[in-house]
C-alpha positions as CSV (number, residue, x, y, z in Angstrom):
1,X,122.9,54.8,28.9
2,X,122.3,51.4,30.6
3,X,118.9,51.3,29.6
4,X,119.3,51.8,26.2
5,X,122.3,48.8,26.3
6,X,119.4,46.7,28.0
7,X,117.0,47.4,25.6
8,X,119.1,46.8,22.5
9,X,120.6,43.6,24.1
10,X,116.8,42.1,24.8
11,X,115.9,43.5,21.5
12,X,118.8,41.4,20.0
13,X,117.9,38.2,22.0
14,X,114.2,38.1,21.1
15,X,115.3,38.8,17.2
16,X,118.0,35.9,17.7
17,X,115.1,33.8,19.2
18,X,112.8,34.3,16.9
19,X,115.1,33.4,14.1
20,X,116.0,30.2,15.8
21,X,112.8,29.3,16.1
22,X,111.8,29.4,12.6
23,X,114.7,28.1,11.1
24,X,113.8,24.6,12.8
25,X,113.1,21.7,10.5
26,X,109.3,21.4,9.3
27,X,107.9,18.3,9.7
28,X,104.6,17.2,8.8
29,X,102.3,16.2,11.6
30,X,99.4,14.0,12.5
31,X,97.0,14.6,15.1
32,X,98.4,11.1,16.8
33,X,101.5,12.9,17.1
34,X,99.7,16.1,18.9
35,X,97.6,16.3,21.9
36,X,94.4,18.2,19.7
37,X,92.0,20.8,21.1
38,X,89.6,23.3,19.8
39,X,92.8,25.3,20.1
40,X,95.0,23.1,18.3
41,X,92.6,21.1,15.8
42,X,93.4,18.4,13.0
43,X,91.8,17.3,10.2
44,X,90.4,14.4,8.5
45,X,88.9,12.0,5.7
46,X,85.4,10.1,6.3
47,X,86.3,6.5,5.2
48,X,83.1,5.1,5.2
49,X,79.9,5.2,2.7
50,X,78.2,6.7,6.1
51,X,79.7,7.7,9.0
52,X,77.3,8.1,12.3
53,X,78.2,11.5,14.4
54,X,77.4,10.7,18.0
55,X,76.1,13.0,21.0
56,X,78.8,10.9,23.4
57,X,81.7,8.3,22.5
58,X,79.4,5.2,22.8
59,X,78.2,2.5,19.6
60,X,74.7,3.5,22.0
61,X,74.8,7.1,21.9
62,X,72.1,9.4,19.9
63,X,72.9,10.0,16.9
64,X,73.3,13.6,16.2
65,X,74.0,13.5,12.4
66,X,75.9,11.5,9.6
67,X,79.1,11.9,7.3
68,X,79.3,10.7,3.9
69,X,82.4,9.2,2.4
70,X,85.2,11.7,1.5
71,X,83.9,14.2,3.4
72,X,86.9,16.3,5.2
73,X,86.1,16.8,8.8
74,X,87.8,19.2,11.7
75,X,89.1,16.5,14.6
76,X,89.1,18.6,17.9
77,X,90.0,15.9,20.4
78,X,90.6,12.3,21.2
79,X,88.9,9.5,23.4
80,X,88.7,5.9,24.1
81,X,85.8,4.8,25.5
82,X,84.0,0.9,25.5
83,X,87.1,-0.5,23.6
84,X,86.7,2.2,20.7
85,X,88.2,4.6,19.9
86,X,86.9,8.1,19.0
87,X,87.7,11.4,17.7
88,X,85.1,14.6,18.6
89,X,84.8,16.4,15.5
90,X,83.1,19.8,14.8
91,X,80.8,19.2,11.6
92,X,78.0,21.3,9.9
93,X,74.4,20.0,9.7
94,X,73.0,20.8,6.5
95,X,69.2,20.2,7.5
96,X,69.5,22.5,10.5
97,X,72.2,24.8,9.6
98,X,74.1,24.4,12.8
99,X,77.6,23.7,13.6
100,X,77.6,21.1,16.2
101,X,80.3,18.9,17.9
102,X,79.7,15.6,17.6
103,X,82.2,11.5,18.5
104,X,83.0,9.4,15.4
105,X,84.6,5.7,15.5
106,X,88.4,7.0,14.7
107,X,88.9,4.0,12.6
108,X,87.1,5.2,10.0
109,X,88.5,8.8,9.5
110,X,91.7,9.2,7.9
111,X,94.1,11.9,9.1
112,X,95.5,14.8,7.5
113,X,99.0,15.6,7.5
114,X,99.8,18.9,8.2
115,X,102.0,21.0,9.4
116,X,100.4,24.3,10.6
117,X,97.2,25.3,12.4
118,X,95.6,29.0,11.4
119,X,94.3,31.3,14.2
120,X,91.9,34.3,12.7
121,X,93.7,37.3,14.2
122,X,91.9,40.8,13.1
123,X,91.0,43.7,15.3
124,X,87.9,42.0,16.9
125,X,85.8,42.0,13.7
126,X,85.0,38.6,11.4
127,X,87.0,36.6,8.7
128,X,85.5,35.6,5.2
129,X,86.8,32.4,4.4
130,X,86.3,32.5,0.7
131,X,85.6,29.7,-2.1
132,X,89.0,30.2,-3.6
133,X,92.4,32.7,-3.0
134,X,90.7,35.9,-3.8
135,X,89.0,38.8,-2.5
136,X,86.4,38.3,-5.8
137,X,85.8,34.4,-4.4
138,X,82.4,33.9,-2.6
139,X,82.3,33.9,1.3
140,X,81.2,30.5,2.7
141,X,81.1,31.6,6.1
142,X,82.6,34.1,8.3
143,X,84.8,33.2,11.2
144,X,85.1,35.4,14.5
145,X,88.3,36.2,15.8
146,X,90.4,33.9,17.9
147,X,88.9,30.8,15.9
148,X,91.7,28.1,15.1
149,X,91.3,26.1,12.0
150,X,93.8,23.8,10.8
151,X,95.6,24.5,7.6
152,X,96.3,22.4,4.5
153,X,98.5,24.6,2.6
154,X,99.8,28.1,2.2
155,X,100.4,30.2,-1.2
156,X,101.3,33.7,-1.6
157,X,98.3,35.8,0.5
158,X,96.4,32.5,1.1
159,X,95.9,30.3,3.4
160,X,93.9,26.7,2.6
161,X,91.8,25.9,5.6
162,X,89.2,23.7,7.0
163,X,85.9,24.5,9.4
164,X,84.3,21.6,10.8
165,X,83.2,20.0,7.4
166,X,84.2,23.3,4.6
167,X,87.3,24.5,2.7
168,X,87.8,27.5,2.4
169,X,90.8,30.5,2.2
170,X,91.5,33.2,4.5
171,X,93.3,36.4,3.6
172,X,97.1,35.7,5.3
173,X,97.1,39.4,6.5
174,X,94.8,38.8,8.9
175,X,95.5,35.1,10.1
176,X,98.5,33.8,12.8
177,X,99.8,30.3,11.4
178,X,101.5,28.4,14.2
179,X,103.7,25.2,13.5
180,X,102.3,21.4,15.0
């Protein structure tokens, strides 16, 4: 009898939990006011006709590829380094078809603001991020699971998300969304 008591009493404070947490005020979010990671990731806005992606955070460092302006890009950390600072982005490279990580001068990206980051959480298999909020959209790319992308906005099913330097939607049934 005490073990069922237990269990419906923890059963009870998880729910209460739970409820509490998501009844918190929302609040949109920059990636200044998070610590960002490949686990947590931002997003932003290349503010520059061209905007050199760097092998390091140095003015002196290789350059690895370039963004062109308006072009959304995934931020996955922050730096300072020579009196600039940087943010390390994950972008694709068109000519070689690769997804690389990369350091671009932070003062010329500007930042998303959003207020949930998107995990890909199926039973080991891949994700189709799709062109637009259907199944009959195109796949742009298919994401393995565990990857975290940040979100821009969520409707119905659909959740509006970005990879390194493409938007896409993925199917909400088989995504976690987690609050900045």
């Amino acid at each position: 009898m005490k073990k069922k008591s237990l269990k419906a009493f923890l059963s009870f404070l998880l729910s209460a939990t739970i409820f509490i947490a998501m009844s918190q005020t929302v609040f949109a979010a920059t990636s200044t006011d998070v610590i960002l990671s490949v686990n947590k990731p931002g997003a932003g806005t290349v503010n520059a006709t061209s905007l050199n992606v760097r092998e390091t955070p140095s003015t002196t460092a290789n350059v690895i590829g370039s963004l062109s302006n308006g072009t959304k890009v995934m931020l996955v950390a922050r730096t300072s380094s020579g009196g600039t600072d940087w943010d390390r982005v994950l972008f694709y490279k068109t000519s070689t078809g690769q997804y690389l990580y990369g350091y671009v001068a932070r003062n010329y990206i500007n930042e998303s603001s959003l207020n949930y980051y998107t995990a890909v959480h199926t039973a080991g298999g891949n994700l189709n991020m799709r062109s637009g909020p259907s199944t009959d959209s195109s796949t742009i790319l298919s994401l393995s699971n565990g990857t975290v992308v940040p979100e821009y906005s969520f409707s119905g099913t659909w959740s509006h998300v970005l990879y390194a330097t493409k938007e896409g939607y993925l199917n909400a049934l088989y995504i976690i969304r987690t609050h900045y």
